[in-house]
C-alpha positions as a Markdown table, in Angstrom:
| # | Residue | x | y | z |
|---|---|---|---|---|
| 1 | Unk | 0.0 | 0.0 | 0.0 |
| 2 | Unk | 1.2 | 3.5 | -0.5 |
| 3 | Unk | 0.5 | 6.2 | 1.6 |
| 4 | Unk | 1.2 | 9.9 | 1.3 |
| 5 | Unk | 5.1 | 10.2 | 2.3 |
| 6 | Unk | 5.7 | 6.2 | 3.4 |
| 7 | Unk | 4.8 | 3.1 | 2.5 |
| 8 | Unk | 4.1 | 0.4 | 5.3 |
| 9 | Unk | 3.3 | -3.3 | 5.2 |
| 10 | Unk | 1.7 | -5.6 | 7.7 |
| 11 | Unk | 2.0 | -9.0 | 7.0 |
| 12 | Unk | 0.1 | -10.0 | 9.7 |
| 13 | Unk | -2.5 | -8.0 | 8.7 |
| 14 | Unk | -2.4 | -9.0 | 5.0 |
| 15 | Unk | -3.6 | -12.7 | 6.4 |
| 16 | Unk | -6.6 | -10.8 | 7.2 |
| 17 | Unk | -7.7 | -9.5 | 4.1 |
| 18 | Unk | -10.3 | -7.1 | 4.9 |
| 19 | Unk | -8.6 | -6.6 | 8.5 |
| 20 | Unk | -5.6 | -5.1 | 6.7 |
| 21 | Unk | -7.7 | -2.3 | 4.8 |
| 22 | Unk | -9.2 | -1.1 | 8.5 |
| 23 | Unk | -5.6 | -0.6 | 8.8 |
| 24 | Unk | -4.9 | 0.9 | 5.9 |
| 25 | Unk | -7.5 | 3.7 | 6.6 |
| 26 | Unk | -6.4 | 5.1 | 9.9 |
| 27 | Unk | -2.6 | 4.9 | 9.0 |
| 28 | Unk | -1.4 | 8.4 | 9.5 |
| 29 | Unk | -0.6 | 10.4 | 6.8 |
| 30 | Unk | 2.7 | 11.7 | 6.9 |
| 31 | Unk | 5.5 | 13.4 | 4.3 |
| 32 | Unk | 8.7 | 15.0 | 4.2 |
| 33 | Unk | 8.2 | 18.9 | 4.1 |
| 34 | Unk | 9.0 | 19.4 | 0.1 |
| 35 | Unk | 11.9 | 22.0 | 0.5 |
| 36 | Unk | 13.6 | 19.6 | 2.9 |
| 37 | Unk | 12.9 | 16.1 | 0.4 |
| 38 | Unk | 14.2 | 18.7 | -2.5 |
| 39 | Unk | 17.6 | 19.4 | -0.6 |
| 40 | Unk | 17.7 | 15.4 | 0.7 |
| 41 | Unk | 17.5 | 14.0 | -3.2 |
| 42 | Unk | 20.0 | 16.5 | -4.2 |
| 43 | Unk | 22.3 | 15.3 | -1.5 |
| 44 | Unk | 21.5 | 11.5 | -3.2 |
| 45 | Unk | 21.5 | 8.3 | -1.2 |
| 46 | Unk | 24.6 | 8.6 | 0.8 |
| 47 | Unk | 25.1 | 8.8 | 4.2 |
| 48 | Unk | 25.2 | 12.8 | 5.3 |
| 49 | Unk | 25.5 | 13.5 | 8.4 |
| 50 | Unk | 26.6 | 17.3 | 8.7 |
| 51 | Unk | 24.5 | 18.3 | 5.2 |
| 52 | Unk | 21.3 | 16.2 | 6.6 |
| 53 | Unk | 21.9 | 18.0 | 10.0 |
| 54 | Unk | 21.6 | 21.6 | 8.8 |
| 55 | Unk | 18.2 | 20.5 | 7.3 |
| 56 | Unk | 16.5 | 19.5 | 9.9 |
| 57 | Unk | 17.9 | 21.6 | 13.0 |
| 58 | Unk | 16.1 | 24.6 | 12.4 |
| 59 | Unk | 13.0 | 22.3 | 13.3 |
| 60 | Unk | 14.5 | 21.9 | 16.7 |
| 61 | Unk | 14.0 | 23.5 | 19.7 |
| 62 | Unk | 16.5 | 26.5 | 20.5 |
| 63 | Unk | 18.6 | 24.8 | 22.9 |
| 64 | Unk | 20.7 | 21.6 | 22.8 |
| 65 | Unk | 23.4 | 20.1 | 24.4 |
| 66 | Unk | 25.9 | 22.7 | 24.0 |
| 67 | Unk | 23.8 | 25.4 | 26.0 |
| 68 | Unk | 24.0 | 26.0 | 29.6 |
| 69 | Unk | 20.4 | 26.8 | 30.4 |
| 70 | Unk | 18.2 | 25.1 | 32.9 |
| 71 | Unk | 16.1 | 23.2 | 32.2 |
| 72 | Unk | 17.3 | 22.3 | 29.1 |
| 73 | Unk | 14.2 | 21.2 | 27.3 |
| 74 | Unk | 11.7 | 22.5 | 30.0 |
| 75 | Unk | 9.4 | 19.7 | 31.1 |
| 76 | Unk | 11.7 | 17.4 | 30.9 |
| 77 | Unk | 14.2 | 16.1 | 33.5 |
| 78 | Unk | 17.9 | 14.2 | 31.5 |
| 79 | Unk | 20.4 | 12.2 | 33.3 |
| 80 | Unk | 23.5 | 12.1 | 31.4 |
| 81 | Unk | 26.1 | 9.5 | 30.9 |
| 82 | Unk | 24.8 | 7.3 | 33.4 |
| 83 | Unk | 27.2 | 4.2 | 33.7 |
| 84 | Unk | 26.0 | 0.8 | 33.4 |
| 85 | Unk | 29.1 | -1.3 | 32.5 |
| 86 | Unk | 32.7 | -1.7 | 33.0 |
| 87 | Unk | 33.9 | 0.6 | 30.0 |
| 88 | Unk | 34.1 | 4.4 | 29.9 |
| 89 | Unk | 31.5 | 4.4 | 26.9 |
| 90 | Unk | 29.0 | 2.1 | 28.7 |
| 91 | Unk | 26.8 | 5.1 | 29.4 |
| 92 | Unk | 22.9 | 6.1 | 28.7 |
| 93 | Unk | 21.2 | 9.3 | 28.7 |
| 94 | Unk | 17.5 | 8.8 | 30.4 |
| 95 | Unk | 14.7 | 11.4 | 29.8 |
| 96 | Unk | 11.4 | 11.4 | 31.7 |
| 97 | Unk | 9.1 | 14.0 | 31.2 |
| 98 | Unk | 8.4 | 15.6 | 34.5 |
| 99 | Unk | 4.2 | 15.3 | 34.3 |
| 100 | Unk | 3.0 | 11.6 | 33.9 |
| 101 | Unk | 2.5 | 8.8 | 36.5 |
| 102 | Unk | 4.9 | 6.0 | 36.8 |
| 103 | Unk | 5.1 | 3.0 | 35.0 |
| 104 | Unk | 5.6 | 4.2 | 31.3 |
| 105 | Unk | 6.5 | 2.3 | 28.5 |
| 106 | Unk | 10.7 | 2.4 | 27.9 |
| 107 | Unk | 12.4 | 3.5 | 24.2 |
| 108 | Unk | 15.7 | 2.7 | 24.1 |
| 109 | Unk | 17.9 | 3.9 | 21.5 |
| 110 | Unk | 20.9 | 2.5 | 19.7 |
| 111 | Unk | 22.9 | 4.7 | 17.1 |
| 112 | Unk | 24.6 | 4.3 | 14.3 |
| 113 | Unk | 28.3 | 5.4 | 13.1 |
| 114 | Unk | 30.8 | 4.8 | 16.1 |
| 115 | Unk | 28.1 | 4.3 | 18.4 |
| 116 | Unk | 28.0 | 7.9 | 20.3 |
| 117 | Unk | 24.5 | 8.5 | 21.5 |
| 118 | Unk | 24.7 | 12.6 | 20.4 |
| 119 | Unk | 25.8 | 12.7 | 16.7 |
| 120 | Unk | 27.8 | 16.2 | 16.8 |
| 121 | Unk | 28.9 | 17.5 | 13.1 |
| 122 | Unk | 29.2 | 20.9 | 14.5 |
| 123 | Unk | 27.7 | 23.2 | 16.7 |
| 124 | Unk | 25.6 | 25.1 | 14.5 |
| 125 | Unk | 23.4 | 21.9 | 13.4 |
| 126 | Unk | 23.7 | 19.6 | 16.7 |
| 127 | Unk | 20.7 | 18.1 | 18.3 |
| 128 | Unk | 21.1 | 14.7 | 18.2 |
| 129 | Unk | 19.8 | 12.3 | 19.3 |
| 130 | Unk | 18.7 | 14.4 | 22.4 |
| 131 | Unk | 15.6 | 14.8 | 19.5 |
| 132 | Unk | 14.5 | 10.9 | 19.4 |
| 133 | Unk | 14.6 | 10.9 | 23.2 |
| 134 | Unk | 12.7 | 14.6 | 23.8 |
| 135 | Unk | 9.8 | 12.4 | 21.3 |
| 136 | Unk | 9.7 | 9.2 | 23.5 |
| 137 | Unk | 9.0 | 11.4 | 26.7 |
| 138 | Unk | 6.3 | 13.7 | 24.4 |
| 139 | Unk | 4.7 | 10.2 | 23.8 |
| 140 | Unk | 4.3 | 8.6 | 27.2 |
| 141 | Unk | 7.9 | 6.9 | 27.3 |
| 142 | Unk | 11.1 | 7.2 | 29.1 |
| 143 | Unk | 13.7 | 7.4 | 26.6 |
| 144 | Unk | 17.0 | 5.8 | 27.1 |
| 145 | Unk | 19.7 | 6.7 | 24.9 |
| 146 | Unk | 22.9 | 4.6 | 24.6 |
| 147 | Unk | 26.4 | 5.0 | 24.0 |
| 148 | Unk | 28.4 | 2.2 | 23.3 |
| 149 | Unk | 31.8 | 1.2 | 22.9 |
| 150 | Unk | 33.9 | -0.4 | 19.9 |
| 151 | Unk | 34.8 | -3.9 | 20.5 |
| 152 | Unk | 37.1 | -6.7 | 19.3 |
| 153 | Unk | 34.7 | -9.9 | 18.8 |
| 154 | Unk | 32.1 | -10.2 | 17.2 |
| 155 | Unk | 29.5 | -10.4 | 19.5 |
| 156 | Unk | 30.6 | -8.0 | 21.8 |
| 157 | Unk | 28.2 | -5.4 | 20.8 |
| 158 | Unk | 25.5 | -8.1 | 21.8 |
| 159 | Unk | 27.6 | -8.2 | 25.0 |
| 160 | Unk | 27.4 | -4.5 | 25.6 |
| 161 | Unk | 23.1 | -4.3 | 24.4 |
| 162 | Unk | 22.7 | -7.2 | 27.2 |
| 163 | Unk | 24.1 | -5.2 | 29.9 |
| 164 | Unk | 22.1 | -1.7 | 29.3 |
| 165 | Unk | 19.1 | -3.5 | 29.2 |
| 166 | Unk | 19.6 | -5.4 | 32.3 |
| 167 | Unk | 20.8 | -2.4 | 34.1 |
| 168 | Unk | 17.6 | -0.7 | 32.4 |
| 169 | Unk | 15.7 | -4.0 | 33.8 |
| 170 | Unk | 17.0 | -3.4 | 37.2 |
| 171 | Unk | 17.0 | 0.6 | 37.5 |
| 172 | Unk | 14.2 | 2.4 | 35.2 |
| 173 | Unk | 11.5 | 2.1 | 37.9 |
| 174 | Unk | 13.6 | 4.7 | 39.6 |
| 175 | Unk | 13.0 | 7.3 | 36.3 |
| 176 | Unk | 9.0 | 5.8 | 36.0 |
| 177 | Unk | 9.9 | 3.3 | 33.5 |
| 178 | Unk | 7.8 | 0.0 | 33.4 |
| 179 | Unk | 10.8 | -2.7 | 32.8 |
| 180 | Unk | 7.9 | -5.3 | 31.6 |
| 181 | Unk | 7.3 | -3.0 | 29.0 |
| 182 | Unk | 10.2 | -1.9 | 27.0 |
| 183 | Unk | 11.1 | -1.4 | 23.5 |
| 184 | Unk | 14.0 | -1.0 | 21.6 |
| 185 | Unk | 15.5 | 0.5 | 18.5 |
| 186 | Unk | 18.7 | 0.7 | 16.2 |
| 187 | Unk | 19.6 | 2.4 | 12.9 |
| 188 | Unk | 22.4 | 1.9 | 10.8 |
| 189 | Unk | 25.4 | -0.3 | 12.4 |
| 190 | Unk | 23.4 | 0.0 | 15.6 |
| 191 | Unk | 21.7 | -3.2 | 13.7 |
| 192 | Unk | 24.7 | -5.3 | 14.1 |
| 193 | Unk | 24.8 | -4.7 | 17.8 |
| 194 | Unk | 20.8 | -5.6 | 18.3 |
| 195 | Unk | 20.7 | -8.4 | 16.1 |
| 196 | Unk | 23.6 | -10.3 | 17.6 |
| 197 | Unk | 21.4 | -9.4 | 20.9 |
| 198 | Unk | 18.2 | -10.3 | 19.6 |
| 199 | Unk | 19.6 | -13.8 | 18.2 |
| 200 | Unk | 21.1 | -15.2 | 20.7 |
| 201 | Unk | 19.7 | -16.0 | 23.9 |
| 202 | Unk | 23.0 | -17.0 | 25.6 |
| 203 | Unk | 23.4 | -13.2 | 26.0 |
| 204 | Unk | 20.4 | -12.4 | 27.8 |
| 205 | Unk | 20.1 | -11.9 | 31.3 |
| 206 | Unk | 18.0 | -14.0 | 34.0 |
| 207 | Unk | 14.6 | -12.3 | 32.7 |
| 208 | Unk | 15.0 | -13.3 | 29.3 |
| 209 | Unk | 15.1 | -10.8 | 26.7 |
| 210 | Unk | 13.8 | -7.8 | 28.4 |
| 211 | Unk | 12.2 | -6.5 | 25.2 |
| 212 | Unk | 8.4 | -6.2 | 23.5 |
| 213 | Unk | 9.6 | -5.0 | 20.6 |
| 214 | Unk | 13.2 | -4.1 | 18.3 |
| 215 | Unk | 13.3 | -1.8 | 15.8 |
| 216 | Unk | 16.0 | -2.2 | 12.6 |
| 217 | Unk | 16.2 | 0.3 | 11.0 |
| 218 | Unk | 18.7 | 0.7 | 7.7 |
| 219 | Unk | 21.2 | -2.1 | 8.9 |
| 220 | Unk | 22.0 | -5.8 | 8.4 |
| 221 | Unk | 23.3 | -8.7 | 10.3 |
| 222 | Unk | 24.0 | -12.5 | 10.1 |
| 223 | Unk | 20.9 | -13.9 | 8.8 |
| 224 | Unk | 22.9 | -17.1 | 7.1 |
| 225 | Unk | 22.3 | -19.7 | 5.1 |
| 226 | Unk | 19.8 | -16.3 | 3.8 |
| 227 | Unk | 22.4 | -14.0 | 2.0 |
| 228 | Unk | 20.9 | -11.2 | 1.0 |
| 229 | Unk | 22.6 | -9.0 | -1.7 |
| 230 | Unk | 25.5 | -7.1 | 0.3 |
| 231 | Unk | 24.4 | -3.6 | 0.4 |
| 232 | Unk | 26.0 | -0.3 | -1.1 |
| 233 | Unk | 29.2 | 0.5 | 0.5 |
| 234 | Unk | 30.3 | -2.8 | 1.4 |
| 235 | Unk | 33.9 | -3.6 | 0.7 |
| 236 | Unk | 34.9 | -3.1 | -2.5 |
| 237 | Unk | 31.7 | -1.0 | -3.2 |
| 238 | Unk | 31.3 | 2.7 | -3.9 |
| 239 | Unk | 32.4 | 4.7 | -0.8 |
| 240 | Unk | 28.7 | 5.9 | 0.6 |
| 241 | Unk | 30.5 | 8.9 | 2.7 |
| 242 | Unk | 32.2 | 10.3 | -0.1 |
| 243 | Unk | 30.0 | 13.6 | -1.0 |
| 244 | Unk | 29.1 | 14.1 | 2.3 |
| 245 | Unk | 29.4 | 18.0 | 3.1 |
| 246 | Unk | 29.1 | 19.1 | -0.5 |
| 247 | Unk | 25.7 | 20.3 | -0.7 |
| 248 | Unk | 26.2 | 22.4 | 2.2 |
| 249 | Unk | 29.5 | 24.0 | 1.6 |
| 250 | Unk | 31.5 | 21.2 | 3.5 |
| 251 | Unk | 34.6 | 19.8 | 2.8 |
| 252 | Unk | 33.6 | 16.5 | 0.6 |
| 253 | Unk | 33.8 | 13.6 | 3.2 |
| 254 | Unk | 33.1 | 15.4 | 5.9 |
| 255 | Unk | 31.1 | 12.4 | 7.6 |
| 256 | Unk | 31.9 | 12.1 | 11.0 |
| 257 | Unk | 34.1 | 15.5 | 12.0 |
| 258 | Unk | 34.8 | 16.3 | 15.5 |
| 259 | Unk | 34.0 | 20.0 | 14.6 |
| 260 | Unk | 33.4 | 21.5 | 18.4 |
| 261 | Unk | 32.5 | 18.5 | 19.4 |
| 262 | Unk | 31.5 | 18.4 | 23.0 |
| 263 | Unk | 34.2 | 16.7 | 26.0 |
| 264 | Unk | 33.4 | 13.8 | 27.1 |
| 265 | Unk | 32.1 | 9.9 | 26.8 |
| 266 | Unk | 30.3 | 11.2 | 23.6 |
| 267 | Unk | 32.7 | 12.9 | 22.2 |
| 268 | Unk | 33.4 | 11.0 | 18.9 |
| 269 | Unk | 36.8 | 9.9 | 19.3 |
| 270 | Unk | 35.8 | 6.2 | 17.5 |
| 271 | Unk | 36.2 | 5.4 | 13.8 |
| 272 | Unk | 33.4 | 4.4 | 12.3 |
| 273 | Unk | 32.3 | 0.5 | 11.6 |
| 274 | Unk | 33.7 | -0.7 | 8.6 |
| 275 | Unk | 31.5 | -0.1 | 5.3 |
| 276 | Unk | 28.2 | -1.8 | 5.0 |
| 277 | Unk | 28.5 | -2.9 | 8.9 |
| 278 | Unk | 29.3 | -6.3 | 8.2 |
| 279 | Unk | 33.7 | -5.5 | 10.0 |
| 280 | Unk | 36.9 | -7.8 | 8.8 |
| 281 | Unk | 35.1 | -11.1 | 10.0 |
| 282 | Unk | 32.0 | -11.0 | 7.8 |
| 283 | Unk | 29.9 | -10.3 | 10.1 |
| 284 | Unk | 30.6 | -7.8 | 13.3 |
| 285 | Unk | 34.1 | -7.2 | 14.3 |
| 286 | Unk | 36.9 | -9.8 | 14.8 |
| 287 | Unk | 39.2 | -12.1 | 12.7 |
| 288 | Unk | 38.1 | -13.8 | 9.3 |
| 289 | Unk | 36.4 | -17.1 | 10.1 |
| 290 | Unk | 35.2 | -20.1 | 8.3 |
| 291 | Unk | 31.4 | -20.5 | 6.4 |
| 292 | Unk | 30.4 | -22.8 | 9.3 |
| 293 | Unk | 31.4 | -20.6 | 12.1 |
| 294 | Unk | 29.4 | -17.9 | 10.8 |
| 295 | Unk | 26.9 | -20.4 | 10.4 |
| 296 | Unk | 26.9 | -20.9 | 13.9 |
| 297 | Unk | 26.8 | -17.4 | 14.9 |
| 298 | Unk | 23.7 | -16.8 | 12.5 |
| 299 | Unk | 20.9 | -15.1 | 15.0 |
| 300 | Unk | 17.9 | -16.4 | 12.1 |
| 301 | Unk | 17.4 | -19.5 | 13.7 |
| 302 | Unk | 16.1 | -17.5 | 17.6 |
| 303 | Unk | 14.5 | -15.0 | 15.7 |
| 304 | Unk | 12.0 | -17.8 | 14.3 |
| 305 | Unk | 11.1 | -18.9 | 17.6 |
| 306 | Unk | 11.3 | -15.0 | 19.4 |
| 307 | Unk | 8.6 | -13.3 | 20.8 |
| 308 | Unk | 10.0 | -10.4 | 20.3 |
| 309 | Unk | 8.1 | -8.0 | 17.4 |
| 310 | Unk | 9.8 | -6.8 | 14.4 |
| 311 | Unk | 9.9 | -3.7 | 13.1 |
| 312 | Unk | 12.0 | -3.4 | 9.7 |
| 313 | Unk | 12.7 | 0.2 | 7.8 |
| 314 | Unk | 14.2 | 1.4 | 4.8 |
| 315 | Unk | 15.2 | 4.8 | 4.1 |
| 316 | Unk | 13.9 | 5.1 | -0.1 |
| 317 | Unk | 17.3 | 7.1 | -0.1 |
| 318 | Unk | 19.4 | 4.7 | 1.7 |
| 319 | Unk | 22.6 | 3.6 | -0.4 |
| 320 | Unk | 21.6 | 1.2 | -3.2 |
| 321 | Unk | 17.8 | 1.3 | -2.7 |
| 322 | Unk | 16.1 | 1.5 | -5.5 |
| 323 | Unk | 12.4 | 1.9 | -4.9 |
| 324 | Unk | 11.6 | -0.7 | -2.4 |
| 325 | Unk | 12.9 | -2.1 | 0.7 |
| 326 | Unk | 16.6 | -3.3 | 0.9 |
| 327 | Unk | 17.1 | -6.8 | -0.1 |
| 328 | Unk | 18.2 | -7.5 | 3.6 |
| 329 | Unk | 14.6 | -6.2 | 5.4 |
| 330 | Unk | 12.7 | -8.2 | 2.2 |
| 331 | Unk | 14.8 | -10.9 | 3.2 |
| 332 | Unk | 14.8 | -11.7 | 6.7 |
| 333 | Unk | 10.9 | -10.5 | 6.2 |
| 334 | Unk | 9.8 | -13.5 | 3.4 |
| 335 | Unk | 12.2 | -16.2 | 6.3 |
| 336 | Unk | 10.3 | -15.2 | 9.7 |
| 337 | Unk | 7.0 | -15.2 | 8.0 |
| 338 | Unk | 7.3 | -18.7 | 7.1 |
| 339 | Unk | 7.6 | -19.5 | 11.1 |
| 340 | Unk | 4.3 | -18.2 | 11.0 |
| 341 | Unk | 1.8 | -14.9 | 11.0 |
| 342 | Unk | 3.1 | -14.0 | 14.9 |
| 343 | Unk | 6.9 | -13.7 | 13.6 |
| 344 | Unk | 5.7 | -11.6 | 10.2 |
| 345 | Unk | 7.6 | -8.6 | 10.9 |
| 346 | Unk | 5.7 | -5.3 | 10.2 |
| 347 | Unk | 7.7 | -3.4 | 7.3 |
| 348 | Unk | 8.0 | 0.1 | 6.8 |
| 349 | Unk | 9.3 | 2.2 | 3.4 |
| 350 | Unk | 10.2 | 5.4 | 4.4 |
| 351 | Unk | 9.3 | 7.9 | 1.6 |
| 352 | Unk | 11.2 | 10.5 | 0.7 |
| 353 | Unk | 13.8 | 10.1 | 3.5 |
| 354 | Unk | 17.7 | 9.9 | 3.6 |
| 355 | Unk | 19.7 | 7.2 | 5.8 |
| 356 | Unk | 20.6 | 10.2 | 8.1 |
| 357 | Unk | 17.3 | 12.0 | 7.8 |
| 358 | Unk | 15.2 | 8.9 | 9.0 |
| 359 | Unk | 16.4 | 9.7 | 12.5 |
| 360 | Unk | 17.3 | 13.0 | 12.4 |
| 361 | Unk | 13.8 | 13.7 | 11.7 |
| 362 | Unk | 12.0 | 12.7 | 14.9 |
| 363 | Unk | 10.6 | 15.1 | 16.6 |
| 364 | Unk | 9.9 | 17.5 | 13.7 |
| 365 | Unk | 7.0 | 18.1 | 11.9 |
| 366 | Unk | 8.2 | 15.7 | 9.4 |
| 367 | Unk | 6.5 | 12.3 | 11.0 |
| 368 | Unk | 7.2 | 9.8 | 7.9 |
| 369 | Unk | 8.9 | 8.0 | 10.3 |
| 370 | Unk | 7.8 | 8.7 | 13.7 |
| 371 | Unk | 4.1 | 8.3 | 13.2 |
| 372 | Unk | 4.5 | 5.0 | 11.7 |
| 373 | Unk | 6.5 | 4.1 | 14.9 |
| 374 | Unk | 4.3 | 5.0 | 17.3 |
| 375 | Unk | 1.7 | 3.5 | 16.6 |
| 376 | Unk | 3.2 | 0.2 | 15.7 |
| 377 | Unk | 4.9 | 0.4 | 19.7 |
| 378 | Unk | 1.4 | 1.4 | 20.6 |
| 379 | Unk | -0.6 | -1.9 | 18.7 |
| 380 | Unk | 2.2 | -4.2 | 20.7 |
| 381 | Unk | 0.4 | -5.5 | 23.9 |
């Protein structure tokens, strides 16, 4: 079905026939303001974080993380780089919005790039992703924003997932977070991370996997024997960051500058993943290994039995889309479906929008991608 702005599929819904038009009808209609989808297609489907930035901050409120005010965001109370592992990085931001009861649904938030959980190109266009965590609190949740570190195996971003969200388990009640009601989402190589999480269930802590529902969002990770076609920017591909900055009077590459970029565990002293997410071992980080140990270290096999609900976006100006969802998404969609109509992830084709701007976005009035989001977390029982 297409919408005004975004295209969204339920498969479970589609079993129902008539059930999925009733959808259909009360599905928000949403779009990408047409100066800022004008400036996003002339950027092109790379990834543009400075450029991308500049487009959307003007939507933001006045202050961000650089000013000194207080309150920051007024009506809303931040704990900053709260620790909840061993290494410097393992740090969350948590925002509650002071009027509410207890008990509210959890979003928690994994980024892209490096990892850092506030995205600063420069200070004239920072305000992420304070933005997807001022929306979670707007909409009845506690937000939890995480920062993570760069490991050396490849499941230690799993590693690092597992401990936030058992700390999150064990502390949100004191920020009026419900931990039986959680939710969690990851863009980018934040997918590598959450899938190795999601996958296996050796990583989990004593209350299982602590999550209603995960979000990928514009990522990949080990789904083997299904391989996918590898995505744009992959090694040996066309280099995805290359134009970034042009559009906006940048120096060309400037992807990931640390252009005043604040002190601190955020600060974004990492290098980036490698291209296309997928790191020297194939999947994740580590050593080259053989066909049958990535076999092994597939997460498909859990995510068929997982209670978990799947949420699965693409960007239509993600790197080497062309007009429908990435072969990844379509992929691992078509396999958990087969398990049955209660593993058919939900997919969601996000009009008009960039692989930076589908994030960037929240909490503007652009809601291609919010309003689809919300009310997905808000059908999840």
């Amino acid at each position: 079905m297409l919408f005004s702005g975004m295209r969204i599929q339920n498969v479970r819904c589609l079993c129902c026939g008539l059930g999925f038009l009733a959808l259909a009808a009360v599905t928000l209609q949403a779009q990408v303001p047409p100066k800022i989808e004008a400036e996003l297609r002339k950027i092109g489907q790379i990834v543009d974080p400075p450029c991308t930035a500049k487009l959307y901050r003007p939507l933001m409120p006045v202050n961000d993380v650089n000013s000194s005010v207080t309150p920051l965001y007024p009506g809303i109370t931040i704990a900053r780089d709260v620790s909840f592992g061993p290494n410097p990085k393992d740090v969350v931001d948590i925002f509650t919005a002071d009027k509410g009861g207890a008990s509210r649904p959890v979003l928690m938030y994994i980024a892209g790039g490096a990892g850092n959980k506030i995205e600063q190109q420069d200070r004239e266009a920072n305000a992420f992703y304070d933005n997807i965590m001022r929306w979670a609190t707007k909409n009845g949740m506690v937000g939890v924003n995480m920062q993570r570190h760069q490991g050396a195996n490849w499941d230690d971003g799993g590693k690092d997932v597992s401990l936030m969200i058992q700390w999150v388990e064990a502390n949100i009640g004191k920020y009026k977070g419900n931990p039986d009601r959680m939710f969690i989402w990851a863009q980018s190589a934040g997918n590598g991370p959450l899938g190795v999480y999601i996958g296996r269930p050796e990583l989990w802590g004593p209350k299982g996997v602590g999550v209603k529902g995960a979000i990928f969002m514009s990522g990949q990770f080990n789904i083997l024997p299904i391989q996918p076609a590898a995505p744009a920017g992959g090694r040996g591909g066309p280099d995805i960051l290359a134009g970034a900055g042009k559009t906006c009077g940048l120096p060309a590459g400037a992807a990931f500058s640390n252009a005043g970029a604040i002190a601190g565990p955020s600060r974004a002293d990492d290098p980036p993943p490698a291209r296309g997410g997928r790191g020297a071992g194939g999947f994740g980080r580590g050593p080259q290994v053989d066909a049958a140990t990535q076999l092994a270290r597939s997460s498909l096999p859990a995510l068929k039995t997982s209670t978990v609900k799947i949420m699965l976006a693409t960007a239509e100006l993600d790197p080497g889309i062309n007009g429908t969802n990435s072969a990844f998404n379509q992929a691992l969609h078509d396999e958990l479906c087969k398990a049955g109509p209660d593993h058919c992830p939900t997919m969601l084709f996000e009009k008009g929008e960039s692989h930076m701007s589908e994030v960037f976005s929240i909490d503007t009035p652009d809601k291609t991608v919010s309003g689809p989001i919300l009310k997905w977390i808000k059908s999840i029982k």
